[in-house]
N, C-alpha and C positions, 0 to 999 in steps of 0.2 A: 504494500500500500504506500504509494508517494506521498511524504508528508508537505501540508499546502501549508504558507500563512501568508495572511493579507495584508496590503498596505497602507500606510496610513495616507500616501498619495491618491491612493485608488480609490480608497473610500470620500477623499477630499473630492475626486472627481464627481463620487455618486450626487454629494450634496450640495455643491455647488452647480449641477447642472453640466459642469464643464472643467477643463484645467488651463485656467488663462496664464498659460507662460508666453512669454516673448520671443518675437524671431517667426515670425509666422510664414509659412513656408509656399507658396503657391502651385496647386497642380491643378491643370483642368484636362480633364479628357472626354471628347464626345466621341461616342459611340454613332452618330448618323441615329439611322433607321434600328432600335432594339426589337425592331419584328423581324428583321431580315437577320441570318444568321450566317456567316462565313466560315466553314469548319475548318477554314485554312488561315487562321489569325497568322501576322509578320514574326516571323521566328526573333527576329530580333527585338520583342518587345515592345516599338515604338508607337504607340496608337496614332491615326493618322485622324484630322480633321475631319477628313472627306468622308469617313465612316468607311472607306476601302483601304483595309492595313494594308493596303503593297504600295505603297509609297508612287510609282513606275505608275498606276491607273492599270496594270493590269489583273483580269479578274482571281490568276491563277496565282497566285504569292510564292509558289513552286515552280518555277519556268524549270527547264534542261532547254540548253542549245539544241538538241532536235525532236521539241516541241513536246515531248510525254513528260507527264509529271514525275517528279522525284521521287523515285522509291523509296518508302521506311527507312527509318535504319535499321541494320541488320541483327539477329539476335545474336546476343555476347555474353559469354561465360559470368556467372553469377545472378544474384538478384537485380531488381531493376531498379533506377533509383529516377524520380522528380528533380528535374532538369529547369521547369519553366511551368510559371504560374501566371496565365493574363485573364481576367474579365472583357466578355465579349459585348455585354450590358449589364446591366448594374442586380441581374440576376441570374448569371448563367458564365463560370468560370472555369477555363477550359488549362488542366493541369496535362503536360507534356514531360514525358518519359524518355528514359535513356535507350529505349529497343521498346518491340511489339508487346504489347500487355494483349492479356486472354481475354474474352469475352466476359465483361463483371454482370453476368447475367444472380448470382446468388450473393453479391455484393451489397452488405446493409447498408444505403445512404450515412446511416448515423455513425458510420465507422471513420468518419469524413465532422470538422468541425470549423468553421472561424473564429478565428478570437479579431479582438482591437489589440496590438500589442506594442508596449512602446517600452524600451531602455535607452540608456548612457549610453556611447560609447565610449569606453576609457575610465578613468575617474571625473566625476560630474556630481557638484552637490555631494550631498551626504549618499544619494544612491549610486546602488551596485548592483542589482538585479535586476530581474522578468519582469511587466504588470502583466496580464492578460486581461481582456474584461467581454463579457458577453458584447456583442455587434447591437442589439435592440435595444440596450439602455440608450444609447444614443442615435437608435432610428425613427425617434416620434416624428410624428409627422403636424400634430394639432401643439398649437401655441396660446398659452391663456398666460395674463393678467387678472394679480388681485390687488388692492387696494388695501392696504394697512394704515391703523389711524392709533393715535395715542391722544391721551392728555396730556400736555404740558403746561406747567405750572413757572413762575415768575412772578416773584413777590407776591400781591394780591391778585396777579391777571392771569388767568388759566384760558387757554385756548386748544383746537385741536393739530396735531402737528400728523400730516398724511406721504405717505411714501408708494408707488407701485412699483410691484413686480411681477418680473415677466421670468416665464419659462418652461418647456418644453418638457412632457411628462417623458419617459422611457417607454420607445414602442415592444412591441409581440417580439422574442427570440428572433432570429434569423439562423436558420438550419439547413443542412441539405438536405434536401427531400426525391434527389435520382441521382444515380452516376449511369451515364451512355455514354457507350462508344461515337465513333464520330466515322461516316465513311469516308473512305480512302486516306484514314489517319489510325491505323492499329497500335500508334506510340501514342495515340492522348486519349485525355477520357474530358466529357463536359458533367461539371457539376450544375443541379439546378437547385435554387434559392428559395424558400415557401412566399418569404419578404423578401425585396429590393432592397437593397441599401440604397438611402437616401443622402442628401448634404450634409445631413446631423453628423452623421460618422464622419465621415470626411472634415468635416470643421472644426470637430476636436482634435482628431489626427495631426491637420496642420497647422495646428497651433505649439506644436512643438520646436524648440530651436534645431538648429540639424544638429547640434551634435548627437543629437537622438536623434535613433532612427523610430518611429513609430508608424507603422500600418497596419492593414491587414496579411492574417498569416494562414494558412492552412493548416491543420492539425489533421494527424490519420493514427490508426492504431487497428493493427490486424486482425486483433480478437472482432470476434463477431460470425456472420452467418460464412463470411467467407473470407480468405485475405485478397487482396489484388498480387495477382501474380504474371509473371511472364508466360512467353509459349511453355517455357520447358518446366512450368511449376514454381521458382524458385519463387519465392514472394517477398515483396516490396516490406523494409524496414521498417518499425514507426516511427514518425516525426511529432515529437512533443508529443506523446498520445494523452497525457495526465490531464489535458483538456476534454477530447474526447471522451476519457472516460469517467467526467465529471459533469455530463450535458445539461446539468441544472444549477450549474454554479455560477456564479455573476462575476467573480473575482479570482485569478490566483496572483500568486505573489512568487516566485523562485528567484533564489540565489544564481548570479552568476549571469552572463549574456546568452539567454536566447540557450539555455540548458536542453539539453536532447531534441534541440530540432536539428535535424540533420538532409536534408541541406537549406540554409538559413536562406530562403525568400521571401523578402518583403513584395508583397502585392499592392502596387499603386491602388489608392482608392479610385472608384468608375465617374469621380466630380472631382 
């Protein structure tokens, strides 16, 4: 059993709604059209404006000089490992592999997790470790003000002294709820989203200075109905799974950068 404990930042975040540090970091990415789906995202990461990841305008993001598309890569001695993690919209995250993975036809979605995660890099502040934090605290979407009133008092003259505040409740979890293969891609797999991540998430995100890194992360852990495996069996490692295996938890807290995730990709938020 992984022992968890929580932080006192993390929970500063629950209650203040947010964590307003400095250095605010700007990322925008449009995804075009999120009904139209491209099972051929730019290997390189780069989301493009135009909602066409091939940078070039062309449809295929695979060219070969004599016109077939680029074959898989090839299968290779051992387990397979998560090479590349991009969101295609802001509900559908398509994780790319070192060689062909099998069909995750008995594959539990919930074996699959997102966190918000943000640390130091280096020494920074008094911290040194992980936060993780559930994705729907900070995916509401409804925004309310109340109105707060006192008495105050001044020698013999009392009057009322009023203040509003605004703030945005914590929406529904955000989970995976399918993992699909994708054709003519038997090295990725698309995850899909019950919820969208909305701005919220992303607003706290980059509110961070860079020395921190903080995004989204994927979490896996192979216990479950099935693991994800290659053609020849071997199956995929877990990355942080102490998330996953915690899918009601709001918070954890670890010692050290980014502890048993293996291989550490931060996932640009889809805003």
């Amino acid at each position: 059993m992984l022992g968890l404990k929580f932080s006192r930042l993390v929970h500063a975040s629950l209650a203040g709604g947010s964590l307003m540090l400095a250095g605010c970091v700007d990322r925008a990415y449009d995804f075009g059209d999120s009904g139209s789906f491209n099972p051929n995202p730019d290997p390189s990461g780069d989301p493009d404006p135009s909602g066409n990841p091939d940078p070039s305008g062309d449809p295929n993001p695979n060219p070969s000089t004599t016109g077939d598309p680029v074959p898989p890569p090839p299968d290779v001695p051992g387990p397979p490992r998560l090479i590349a993690a991009q969101f295609i919209d802001n509900a559908r995250l398509v994780l790319t592999f070192s060689e062909a993975i099998a069909p995750p036809t008995s594959v539990n979605p919930q074996q699959f997790r997102l966190s918000s995660a943000f640390a130091p890099q280096g020494e920074y502040y008094y911290q040194y470790g992980t936060n993780y934090q559930e994705v729907g605290l900070t995916n509401g979407v409804d925004y309310f003000c109340e109105e707060y009133c006192y008495e105050y008092c001044y020698q013999d003259e009392c009057y009322d002294r009023c203040w509003e505040y605004c703030y945005t409740p914590p929406g529904p979890p955000v989970r995976v709820i399918s993992v699909d293969p994708i054709p003519d891609r038997p090295e990725a797999l698309v995850l899909g989203l019950d919820n969208p991540i909305n701005g919220g998430v992303c607003s706290q995100l980059n509110q961070f200075p860079p020395e921190w890194i903080s995004d989204l992360f994927i979490h896996y852990t192979p216990a479950g109905t099935a693991p994800i495996t290659d053609n020849a069996g071997d199956v995929l490692a877990p990355i942080a799974e102490h998330w996953a295996l915690e899918p009601n938890a709001d918070f954890a807290y670890i010692e050290g950068f980014f502890e048993w995730m293996d291989p550490v990709l931060p996932i640009p938020c889809p805003f």
